[in-house]
N, C-alpha and C positions, 0 to 999 in steps of 0.2 A: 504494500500500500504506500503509493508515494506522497499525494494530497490527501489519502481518507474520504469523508463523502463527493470529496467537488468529481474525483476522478470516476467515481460512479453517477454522479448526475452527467459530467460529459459523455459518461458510455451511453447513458439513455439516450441523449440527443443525437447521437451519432448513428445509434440503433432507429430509429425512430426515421430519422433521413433517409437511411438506407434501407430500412422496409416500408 
């Protein structure tokens, strides 16, 4: 875990884009 939650809200958003 590098940032903690931010690096899992950016997964979201990246997931989210991409599906």
């Amino acid at each position: 875990m590098f940032l903690g939650g931010r690096t899992l809200v950016i997964i979201s958003v990246v997931y989210s884009c991409k599906w």
